[in-house]
Structure formats: structure tokens, C-alpha cells
C-alpha positions in Angstrom: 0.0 0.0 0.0 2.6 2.1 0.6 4.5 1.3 -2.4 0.9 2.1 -4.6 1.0 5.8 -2.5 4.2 6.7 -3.2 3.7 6.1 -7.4 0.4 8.4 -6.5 2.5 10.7 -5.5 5.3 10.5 -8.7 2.1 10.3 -10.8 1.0 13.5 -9.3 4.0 15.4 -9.8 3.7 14.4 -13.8 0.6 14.8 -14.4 0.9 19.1 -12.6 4.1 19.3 -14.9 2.1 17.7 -18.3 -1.5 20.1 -17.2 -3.1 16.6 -17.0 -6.4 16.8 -14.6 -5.8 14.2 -11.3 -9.0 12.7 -11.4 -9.5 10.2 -14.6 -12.5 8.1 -14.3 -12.3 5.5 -16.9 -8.8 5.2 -15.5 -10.7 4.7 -11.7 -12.6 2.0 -13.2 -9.6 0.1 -14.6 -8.0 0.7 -11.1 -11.0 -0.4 -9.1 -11.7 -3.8 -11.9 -8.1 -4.6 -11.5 -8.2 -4.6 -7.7 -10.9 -6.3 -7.0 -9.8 -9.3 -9.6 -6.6 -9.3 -7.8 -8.2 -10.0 -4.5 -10.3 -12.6 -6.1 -7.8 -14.9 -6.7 -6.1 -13.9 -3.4 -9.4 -15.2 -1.8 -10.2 -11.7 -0.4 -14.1 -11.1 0.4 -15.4 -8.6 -2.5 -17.0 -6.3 0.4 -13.9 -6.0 1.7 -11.9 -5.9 -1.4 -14.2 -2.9 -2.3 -13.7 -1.2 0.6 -9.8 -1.4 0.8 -10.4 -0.8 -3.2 -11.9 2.9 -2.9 -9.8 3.9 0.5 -6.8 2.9 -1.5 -8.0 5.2 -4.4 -9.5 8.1 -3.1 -6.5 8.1 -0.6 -3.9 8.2 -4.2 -5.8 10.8 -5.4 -5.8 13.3 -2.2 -1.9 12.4 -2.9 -2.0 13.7 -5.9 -3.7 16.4 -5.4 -1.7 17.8 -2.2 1.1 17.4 -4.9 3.4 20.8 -4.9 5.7 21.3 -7.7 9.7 22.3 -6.6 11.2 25.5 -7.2 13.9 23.6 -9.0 10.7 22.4 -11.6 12.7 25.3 -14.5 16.0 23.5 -14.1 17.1 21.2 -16.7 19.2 18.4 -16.1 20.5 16.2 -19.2 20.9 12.4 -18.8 23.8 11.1 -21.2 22.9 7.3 -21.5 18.9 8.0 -20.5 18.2 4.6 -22.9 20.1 2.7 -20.4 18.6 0.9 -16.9 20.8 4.1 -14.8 19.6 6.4 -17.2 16.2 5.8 -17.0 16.3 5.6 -13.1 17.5 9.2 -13.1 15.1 10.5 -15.8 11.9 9.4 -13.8 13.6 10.0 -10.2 14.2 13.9 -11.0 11.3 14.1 -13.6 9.4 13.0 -10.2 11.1 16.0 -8.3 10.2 18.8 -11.4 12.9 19.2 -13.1 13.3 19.5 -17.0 14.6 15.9 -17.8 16.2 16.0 -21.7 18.1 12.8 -22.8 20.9 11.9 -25.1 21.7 8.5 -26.0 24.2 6.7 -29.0 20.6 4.9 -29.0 18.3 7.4 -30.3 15.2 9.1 -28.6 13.8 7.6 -25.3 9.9 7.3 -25.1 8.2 10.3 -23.0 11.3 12.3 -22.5 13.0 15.3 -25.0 15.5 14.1 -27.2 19.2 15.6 -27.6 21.0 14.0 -30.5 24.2 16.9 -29.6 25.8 16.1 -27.1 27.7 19.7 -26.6 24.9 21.1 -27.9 23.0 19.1 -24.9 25.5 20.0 -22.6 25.7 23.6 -22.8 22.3 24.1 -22.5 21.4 22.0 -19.2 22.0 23.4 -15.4 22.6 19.6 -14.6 24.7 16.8 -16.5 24.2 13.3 -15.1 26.0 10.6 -16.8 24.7 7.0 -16.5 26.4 5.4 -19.5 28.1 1.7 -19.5 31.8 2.1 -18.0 33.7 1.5 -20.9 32.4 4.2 -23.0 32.1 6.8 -19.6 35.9 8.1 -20.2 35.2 9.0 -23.7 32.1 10.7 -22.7 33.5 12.7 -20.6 36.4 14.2 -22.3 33.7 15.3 -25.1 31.9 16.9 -22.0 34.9 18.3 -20.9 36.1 20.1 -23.7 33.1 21.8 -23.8 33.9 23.1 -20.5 30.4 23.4 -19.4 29.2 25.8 -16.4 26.7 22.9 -15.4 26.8 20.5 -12.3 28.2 17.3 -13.6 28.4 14.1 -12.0 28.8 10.3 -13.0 26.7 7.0 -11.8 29.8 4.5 -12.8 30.0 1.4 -10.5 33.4 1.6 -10.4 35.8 4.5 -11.0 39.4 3.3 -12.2 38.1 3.4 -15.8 37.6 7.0 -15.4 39.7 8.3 -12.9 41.6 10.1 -15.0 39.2 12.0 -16.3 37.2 13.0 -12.7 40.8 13.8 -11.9 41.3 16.2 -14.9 37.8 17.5 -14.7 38.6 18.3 -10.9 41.4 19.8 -11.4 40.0 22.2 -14.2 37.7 23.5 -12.0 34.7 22.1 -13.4 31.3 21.7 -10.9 32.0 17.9 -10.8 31.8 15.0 -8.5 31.2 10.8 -9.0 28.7 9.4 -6.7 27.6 5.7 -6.9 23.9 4.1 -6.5 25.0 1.5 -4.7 21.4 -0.2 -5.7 19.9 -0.8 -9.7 16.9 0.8 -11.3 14.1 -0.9 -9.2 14.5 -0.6 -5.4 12.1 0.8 -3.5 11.6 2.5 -1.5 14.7 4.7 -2.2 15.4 5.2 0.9 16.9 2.1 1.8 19.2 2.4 -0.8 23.0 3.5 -0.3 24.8 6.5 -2.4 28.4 6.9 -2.6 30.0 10.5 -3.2 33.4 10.9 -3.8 35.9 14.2 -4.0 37.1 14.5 -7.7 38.8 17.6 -6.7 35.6 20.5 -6.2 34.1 19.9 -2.7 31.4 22.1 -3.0 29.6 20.5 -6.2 29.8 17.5 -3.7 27.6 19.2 -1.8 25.6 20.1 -4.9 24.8 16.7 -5.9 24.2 15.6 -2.7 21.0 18.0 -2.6 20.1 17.0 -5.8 19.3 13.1 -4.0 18.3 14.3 -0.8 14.6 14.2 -1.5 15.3 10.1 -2.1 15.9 9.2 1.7 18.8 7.3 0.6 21.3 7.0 3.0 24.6 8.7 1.9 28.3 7.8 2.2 31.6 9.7 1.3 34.2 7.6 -0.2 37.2 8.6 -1.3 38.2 8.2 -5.3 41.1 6.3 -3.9 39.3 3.9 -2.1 36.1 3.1 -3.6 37.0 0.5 -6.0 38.9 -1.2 -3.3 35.2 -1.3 -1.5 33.4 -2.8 -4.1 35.5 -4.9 -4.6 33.4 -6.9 -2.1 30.7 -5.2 -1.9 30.3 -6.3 -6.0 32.9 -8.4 -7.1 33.0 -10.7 -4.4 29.0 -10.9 -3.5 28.2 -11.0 -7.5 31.4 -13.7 -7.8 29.8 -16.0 -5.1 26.2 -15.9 -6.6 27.3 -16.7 -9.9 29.5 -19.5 -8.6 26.3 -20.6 -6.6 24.1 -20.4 -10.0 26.5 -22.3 -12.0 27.3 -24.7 -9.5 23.1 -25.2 -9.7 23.0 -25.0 -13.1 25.4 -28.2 -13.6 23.4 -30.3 -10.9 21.8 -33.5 -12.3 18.2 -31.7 -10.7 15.9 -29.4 -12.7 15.3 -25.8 -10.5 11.7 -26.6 -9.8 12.5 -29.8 -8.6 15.2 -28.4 -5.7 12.9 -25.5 -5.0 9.8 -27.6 -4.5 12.4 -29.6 -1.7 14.4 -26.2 -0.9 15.1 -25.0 2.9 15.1 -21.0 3.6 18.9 -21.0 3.1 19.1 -22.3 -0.3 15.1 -20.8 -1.6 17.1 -17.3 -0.2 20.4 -18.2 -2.7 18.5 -19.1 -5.3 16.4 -15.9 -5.4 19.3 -13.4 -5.2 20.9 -15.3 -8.0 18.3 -14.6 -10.1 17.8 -11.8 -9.7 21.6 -10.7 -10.1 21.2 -12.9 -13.3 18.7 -10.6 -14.9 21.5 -7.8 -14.6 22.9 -6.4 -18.0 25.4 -9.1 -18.7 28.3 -6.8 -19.9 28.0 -5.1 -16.3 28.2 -8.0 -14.6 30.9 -8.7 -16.4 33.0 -5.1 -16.2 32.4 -5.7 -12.1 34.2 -8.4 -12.7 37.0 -7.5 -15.1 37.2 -4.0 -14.9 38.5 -3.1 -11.1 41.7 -3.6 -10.3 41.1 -5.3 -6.4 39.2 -8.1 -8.0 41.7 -10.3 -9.0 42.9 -10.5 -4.7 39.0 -11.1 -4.2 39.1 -13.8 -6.8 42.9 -15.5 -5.2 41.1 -15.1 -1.5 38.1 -17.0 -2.9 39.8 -20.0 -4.0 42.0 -19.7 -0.6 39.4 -19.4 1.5 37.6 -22.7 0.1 40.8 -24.3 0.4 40.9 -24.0 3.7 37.0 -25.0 4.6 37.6 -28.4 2.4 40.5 -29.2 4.4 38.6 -28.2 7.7 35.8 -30.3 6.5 38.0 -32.9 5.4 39.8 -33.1 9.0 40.1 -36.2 11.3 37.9 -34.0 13.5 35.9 -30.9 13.8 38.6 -28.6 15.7 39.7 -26.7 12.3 36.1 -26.1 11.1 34.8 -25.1 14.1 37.7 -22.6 14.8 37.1 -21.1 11.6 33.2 -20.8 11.9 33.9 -19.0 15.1 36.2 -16.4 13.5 33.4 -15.5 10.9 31.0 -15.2 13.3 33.0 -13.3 15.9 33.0 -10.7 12.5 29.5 -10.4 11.8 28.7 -9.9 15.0 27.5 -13.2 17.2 30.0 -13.5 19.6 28.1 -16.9 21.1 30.5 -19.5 21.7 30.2 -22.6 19.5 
């Protein structure tokens, strides 16, 4: 329910920005239909299902209507890469907050948005240049943004920042309005606010600052990480929790059992596995692939993996339990149960 009032809400501030009127009532009717058939095969009552059917809409459209555009509704912000999952994420997010969202992509126009084929052209024009384009092509981009030396706020949405450290460096140094930060979640969480945001220094502290107001609406919770650090982070916060999953799913994957039939037998632990794997497998494949081959402190993640089984199989494989048990305690001594074995 909460989840359905906070869309009210985004739908509210779009349809103020586009003149639309809140109330639509063939589009109440589709709502109302489609909620009541969805409790029907939930085996909800249909005098309650009504009920909890028109509270849930007349409470969406007092949402709507309390709806009060931003002061910030006359800045634009361009989104180089808008086709892309990121992209889109930040074209709805400040579209939500009343801002002027135009998008350039390499792919053409994006559906419901303005379309910038220039990117200079793009660039000069916007108060704000977010850039949520796949990492290999997010160095290039931003030397052409660069030498356009634009007056705008820019900032990048790259998972990991070796690729283009030179050029935040540069761009710092040059005394551009610039600073990297890092969604430290994809396109669909919700709510935002228990999401994570990384901001690192590229050299202007105050466009740090900048961004960070540009996301505070979100509720995420926001960390400062220093350029020199932050690909040594994610190297397991990414590379190592994405390396394990995988290993899990194609460990699965070669079993001699189809999935259905281990889920229909699954325990919590396994049934909790199995649904973060797929859902990490639904990523873009060439990002889960640049997590993997693209920062620098992944290869030591990927020597300490193979280590670290090493040393379960020969606990395991012991005379007795002495050597496992000691090394159970020592992991959970670091996540926080200090309970004696």
C-alpha cells in the first residue's frame, strides 16, 4: 500500500508538470476492476476488497492532489545514457522531483522524454549533466563533455571508478562543478530510501555538496568515499557478493536436478540463494561482467576466494571438527554473534 501511494505521489507530480487533470475516471474503473480481480484470486471477500479498493484510491488521489511542484521544476538536467537501466532511473527520479529531464543516448530518442542527438549542444544548454552510461564508454564521454567546459553541475553514476579516474581527476582539477557518486542499488528498489549512495571528492568539494542535494529528497542514506578507495570497496561489496552468486548459480546450473524440482524440496537457506541469484542474473550481462574484469582489487577477491575454500575443504575434510569449528567461530566473531560454539 505504501509502495501504490508513493507512485500516486510520482504520478502527481507528472501529471501538474504535463496540465493533465488528477482525477480520470475510466482510468478509476480500470484501477477499481483490476483490484478487486486481484483480490479474487487472493481469496479476499469482495465487500472488503471494495472497501480497501476505494480507500486505497481516493487516498492516491488526495496524494495527488496535495502534490506541490519544486522551485527547481525550471532547471534542466540532461541524462547522457537516459536509454540505459541508470539512465532511466534518473530520468523518472528527477522528472518525479520537477525538473526539465532531456536525454541523449548513442541509442536514439527515449519514449516520454525530450530528445538531444548533440551532445555539446546538450550540454551547454542544461543546469545539470548526469552521466549513466556503460563504463567503458564513460571516459570517452567525458572528455567530449569536458572540452566543452560546461558551467553545469556534472556528475557520473559508474560502479566503479578506475576506468575513469583520469578523467574526474582532470575535470577536478579544471575547475569544473563535478563530482562521481555511486547508486550503490539498480533501477528498481524501492523505497529509495533504503538504498545506499556513494560521493566521492574528484577535486571541487562544493559540487559535492551540490549533488548531494540534488538526492536528498530520495531518503537514501549517503556515504563519502574517497576516489582512492572506492573500487577497493566494491570490490566486495560487488565483485565478491556478485562472484559468489554466480559461482552458486552455476554450480546449480550443472546439478543432475531441474530448478523446480530443488525449490519444491528447498530450505530457507538455499530458496534465499536461489532468489538473489536470479535476480543478479537478470542484470545487464556486460555489467556483470566489467564488475568483474574492470576493477583492479578483483583479481585478490578472486585469489582469496579460492584460498578461502581451500581452507573449509581441508577443515571439513579433517580427522575432526577442531579446524572447522575454529574457523566458523572467526566469521561469526566478525558479523557480530560472539556466542561460543
Amino acid at each position: 500500500m505504501a509502495k501504490r501511494l508513493h507512485i500516486a505521489e510520482q504520478l502527481g507530480v507528472e501529471k501538474k508538470l504535463l496540465g493533465l487533470p488528477v482525477v480520470v475516471p475510466d482510468t478509476e474503473d480500470r484501477v477499481f476492476t483490476r483490484l478487486l480481480t486481484e483480490s479474487a484470486t487472493r481469496g479476499i471477500t469482495l465487500s472488503f476488497a471494495e472497501g480497501l479498493a476505494r480507500l486505497l484510491i481516493d487516498e492516491s488521489v488526495r496524494v495527488q492532489d496535495l502534490v506541490r511542484l519544486p522551485p527547481s521544476a525550471k532547471r534542466r538536467i540532461l541524462v547522457v545514457g537516459g536509454a540505459g537501466s541508470m539512465g532511466r532511473w534518473l530520468s523518472r527520479y528527477f522528472r518525479s522531483r520537477g525538473y526539465e529531464v532531456v536525454v541523449h543516448d548513442i541509442a536514439g530518442p527515449v519514449e516520454d522524454y525530450p530528445f538531444e542527438p548533440d551532445l555539446r549542444k546538450g550540454v551547454r544548454a542544461a543546469d545539470v549533466v548526469a552521466v549513466a552510461v556503460p563504463m567503458t564508454a564513460c571516459g570517452e564521454v567525458l572528455e567530449q563533455i569536458a572540452a566543452v567546459e560546461p558551467s553545469a553541475l556534472l556528475f557520473d553514476v559508474a560502479s566503479l571508478k578506475a576506468p575513469i579516474e583520469k578523467q574526474l581527476r582532470s575535470m577536478g582539477a579544471a575547475g569544473l562543478r563535478i563530482a562521481s557518486i555511486h547508486p550503490v542499488f539498480g533501477p528498481d528498489l524501492w523505497p529509495l530510501s533504503s538504498g545506499n549512495i556513494t560521493f566521492s571528492d574528484v577535486g571541487n568539494s562544493v559540487a559535492v555538496l551540490e549533488v548531494k542535494e540534488l538526492f536528498r529528497p530520495s531518503g537514501a542514506s549517503f556515504v563519502d568515499v574517497s576516489l582512492d578507495h572506492h573500487d577497493e570497496l566494491m570490490a566486495f561489496l560487488l565483485s565478491l557478493s556478485h562472484l559468489c552468486l554466480l559461482t552458486f548459480a552455476r554450480c546449480v546450473a550443472q546439478s543432475p536436478f531441474d530448478l523446480a524440482g530443488l525449490r519444491r524440496s528447498a530450505g530457507t537457506t538455499f530458496s534465499r540463494l536461489s532468489d538473489a541469484a536470479s535476480g543478479l542474473l537478470a542484470d545487464q550481462p556486460a555489467l556483470l561482467r566489467d564488475i568483474q574484469a574492470l576493477n583492479p582489487h578483483t583479481p585478490l577477491v578472486h585469489r582469496r576466494i579460492r584460498d578461502v575454500l581451500d581452507d573449509w575443504k581441508r577443515a571439513a575434510e579433517s580427522s575432526d571438527g577442531t579446524e572447522f569449528y575454529r574457523l566458523l567461530e572467526a566469521a561469526r566473531r566478525y558479523f557480530g554473534d560472539g556466542k561460543p560454539l
